[in-house]
C-alpha positions as CSV (number, residue, x, y, z in Angstrom):
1,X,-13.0,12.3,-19.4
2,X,-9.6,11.0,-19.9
3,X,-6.7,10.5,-17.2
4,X,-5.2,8.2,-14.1
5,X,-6.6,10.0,-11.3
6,X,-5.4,9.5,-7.4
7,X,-7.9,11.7,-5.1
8,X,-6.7,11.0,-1.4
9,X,-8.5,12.3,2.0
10,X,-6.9,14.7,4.4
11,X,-7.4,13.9,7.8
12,X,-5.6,11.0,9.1
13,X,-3.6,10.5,5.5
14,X,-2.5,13.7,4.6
15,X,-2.8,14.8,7.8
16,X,-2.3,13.1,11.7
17,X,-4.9,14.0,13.6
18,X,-4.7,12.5,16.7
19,X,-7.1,13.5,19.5
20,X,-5.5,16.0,21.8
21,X,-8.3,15.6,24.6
22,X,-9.1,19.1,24.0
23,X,-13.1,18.7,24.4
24,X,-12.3,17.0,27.8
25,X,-10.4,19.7,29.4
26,X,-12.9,22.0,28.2
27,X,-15.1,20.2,30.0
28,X,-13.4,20.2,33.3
29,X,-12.9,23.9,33.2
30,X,-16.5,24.2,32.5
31,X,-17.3,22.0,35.2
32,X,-19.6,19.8,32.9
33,X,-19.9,16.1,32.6
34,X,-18.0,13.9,29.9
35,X,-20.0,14.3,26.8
36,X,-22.1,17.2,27.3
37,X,-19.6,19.7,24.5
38,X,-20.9,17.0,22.2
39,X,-23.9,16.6,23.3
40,X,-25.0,20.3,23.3
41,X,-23.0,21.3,20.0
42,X,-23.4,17.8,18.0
43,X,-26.1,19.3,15.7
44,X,-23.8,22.3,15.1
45,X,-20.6,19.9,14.4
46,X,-23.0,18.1,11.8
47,X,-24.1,21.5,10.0
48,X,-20.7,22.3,10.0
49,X,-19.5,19.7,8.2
50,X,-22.1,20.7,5.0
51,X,-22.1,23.5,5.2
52,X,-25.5,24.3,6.8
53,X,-23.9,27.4,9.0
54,X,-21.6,29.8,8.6
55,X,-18.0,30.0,11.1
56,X,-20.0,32.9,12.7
57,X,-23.1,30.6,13.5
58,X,-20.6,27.8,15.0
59,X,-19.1,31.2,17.3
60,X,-22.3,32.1,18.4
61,X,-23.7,29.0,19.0
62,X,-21.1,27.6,21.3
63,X,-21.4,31.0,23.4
64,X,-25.0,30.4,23.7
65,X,-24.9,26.7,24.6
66,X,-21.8,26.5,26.2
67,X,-21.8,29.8,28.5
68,X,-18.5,31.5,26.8
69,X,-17.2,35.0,26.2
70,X,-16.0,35.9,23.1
71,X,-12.5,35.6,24.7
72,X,-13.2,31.9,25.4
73,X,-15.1,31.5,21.8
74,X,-11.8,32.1,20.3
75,X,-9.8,29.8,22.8
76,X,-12.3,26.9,22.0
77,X,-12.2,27.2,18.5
78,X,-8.3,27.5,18.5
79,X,-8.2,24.3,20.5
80,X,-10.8,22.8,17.9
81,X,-8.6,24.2,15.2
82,X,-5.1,22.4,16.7
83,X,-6.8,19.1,16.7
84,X,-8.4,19.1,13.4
85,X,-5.4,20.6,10.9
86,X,-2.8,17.9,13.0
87,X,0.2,17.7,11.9
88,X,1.4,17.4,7.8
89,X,2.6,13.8,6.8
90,X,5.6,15.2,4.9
91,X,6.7,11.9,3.4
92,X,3.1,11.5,1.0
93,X,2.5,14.7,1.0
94,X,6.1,15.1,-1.0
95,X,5.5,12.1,-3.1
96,X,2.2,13.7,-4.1
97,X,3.6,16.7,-5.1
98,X,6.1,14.6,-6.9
99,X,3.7,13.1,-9.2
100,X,2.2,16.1,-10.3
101,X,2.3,16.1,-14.0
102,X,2.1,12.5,-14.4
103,X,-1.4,11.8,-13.7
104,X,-4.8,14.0,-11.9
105,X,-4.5,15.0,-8.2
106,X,-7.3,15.2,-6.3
107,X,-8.5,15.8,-2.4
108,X,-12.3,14.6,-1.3
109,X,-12.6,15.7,2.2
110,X,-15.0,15.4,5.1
111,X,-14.7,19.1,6.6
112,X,-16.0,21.6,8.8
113,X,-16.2,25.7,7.7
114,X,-13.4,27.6,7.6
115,X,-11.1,24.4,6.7
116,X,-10.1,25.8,3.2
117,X,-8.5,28.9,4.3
118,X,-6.8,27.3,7.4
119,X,-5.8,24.3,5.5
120,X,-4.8,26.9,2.4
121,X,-2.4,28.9,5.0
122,X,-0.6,26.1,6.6
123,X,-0.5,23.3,3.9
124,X,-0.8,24.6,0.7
125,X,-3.0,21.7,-0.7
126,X,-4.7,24.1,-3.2
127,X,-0.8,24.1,-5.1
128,X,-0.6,20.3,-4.3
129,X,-3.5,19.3,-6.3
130,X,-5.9,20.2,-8.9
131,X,-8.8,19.9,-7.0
132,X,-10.1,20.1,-3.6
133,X,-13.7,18.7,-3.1
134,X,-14.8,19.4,0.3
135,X,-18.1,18.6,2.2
136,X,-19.2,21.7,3.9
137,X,-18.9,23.3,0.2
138,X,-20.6,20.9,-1.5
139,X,-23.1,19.8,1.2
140,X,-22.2,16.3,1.2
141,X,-20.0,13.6,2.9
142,X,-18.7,10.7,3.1
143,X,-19.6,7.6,2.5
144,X,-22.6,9.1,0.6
145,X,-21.5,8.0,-3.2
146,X,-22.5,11.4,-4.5
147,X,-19.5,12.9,-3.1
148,X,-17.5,10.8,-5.1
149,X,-19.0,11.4,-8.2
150,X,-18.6,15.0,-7.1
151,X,-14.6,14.6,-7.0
152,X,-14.9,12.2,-10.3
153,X,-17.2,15.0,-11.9
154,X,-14.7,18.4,-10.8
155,X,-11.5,16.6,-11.8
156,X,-13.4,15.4,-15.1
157,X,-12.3,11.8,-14.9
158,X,-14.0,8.7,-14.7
159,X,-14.4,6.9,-11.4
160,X,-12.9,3.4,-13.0
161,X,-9.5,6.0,-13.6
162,X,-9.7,7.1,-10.1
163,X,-7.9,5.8,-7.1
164,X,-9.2,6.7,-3.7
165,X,-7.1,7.0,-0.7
166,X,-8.7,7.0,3.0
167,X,-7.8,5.9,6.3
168,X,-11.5,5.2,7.5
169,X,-12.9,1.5,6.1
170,X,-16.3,2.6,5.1
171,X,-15.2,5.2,3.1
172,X,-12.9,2.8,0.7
173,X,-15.8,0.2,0.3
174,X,-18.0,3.7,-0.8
175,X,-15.5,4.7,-3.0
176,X,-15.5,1.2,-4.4
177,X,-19.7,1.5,-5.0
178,X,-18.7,4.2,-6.9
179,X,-16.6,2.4,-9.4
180,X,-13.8,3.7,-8.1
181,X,-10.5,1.6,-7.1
182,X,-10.0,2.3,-3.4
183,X,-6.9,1.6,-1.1
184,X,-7.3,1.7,2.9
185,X,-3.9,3.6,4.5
186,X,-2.3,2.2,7.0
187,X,1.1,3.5,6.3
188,X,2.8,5.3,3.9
189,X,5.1,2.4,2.7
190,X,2.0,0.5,1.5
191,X,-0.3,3.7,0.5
192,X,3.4,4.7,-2.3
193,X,3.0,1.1,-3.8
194,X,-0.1,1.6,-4.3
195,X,-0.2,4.4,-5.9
196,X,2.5,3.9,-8.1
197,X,1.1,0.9,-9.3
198,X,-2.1,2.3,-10.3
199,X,0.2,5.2,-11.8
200,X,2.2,3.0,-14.0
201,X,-0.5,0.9,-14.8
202,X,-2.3,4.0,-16.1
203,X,0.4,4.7,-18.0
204,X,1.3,1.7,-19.6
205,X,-2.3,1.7,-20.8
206,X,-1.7,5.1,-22.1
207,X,1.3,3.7,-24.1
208,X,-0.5,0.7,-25.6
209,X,-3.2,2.9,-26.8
210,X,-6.3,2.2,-24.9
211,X,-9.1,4.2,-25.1
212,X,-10.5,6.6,-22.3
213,X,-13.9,7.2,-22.4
């Protein structure tokens, strides 16, 4: 196991997300109270997310529960779809790919089926790192520890190496059980010092000699 490692989330790092209100105006077409998309497809957004069911499942399930045509299956998910791949943070995502050959590169991702080949197509993350670690393949999430040791275990590097980047709190204080370092973005100002310093730190331990394990 040998390497500086920086394994970063998608969603509100790589990514802006911001909620679209798409679910509500669903809603108001449909006529339904606030809450009840959730509340009739929570269990299948949770399956989703490990992997439990297939993009098929998720198709058939909302026509059954919400009372859609396979026209409005596909308009549902599209709007689903918009919210979730966001937007691309160009500025990290370029000073990623710019430190490619000068330590590991890593995603861990909380995800929903489907998300590699639509993230794939738009982003390109698969070419920006050397591994993506994402829930609904591995059939865990965040903030269980495992799927840190997951990410540690794919990229072959040791959590103490790795750096973890993620805009949600309780993920950076998991990371952190994990033996991994752990920065909290805010911005991207902050998230690039960081980074680099845990970069060059890695580095200037390579140069002095010490000893990965």
């Amino acid at each position: 196991m040998t390497g500086t490692c920086v394994i970063l989330d998608i969603g509100g790092v790589l990514e802006f997300t911001p909620e679209t209100g798409w679910v509500r105006r669903w809603e108001e077409r449909l006529r339904l109270p606030p809450g009840t998309v959730d509340e009739r497809m929570g269990d299948v957004w949770r399956a989703g997310s490990v992997g439990e069911i297939s993009e098929r499942d998720v198709h058939e399930e909302a026509a059954t529960r919400l009372g859609l045509d396979a026209p409005a299956v596909e308009a549902f998910m599209a709007d689903l779809w918009a919210e979730y791949l966001g937007t691309p943070n160009e500025e990290l995502i370029a000073y990623v790919d710019a430190l490619r050959g000068r330590c590991r590169l890593g995603i861990l991702s909380n995800s929903f089926v489907g998300a590699r080949e639509r993230e794939t197509a738009r982003y390109g993350f698969d070419r920006l790192v050397e591994r993506i670690v994402y829930s609904h393949e591995i059939g865990i999430g965040k903030p269980d520890v495992r799927a840190f040791d997951t990410a540690c275990a794919q990229l072959d590097v040791r959590p103490a190496d790795c750096l973890f980047v993620d805009d949600v709190a309780v993920n950076v204080e998991a990371a952190r059980a994990a033996g991994m370092q752990a920065h909290l973005f805010v911005d991207n100002a902050a998230t690039m010092a960081r980074i680099a310093a845990h970069v060059e730190r890695g580095r200037a331990g390579a140069s002095a000699g010490v000893p990965s394990v």
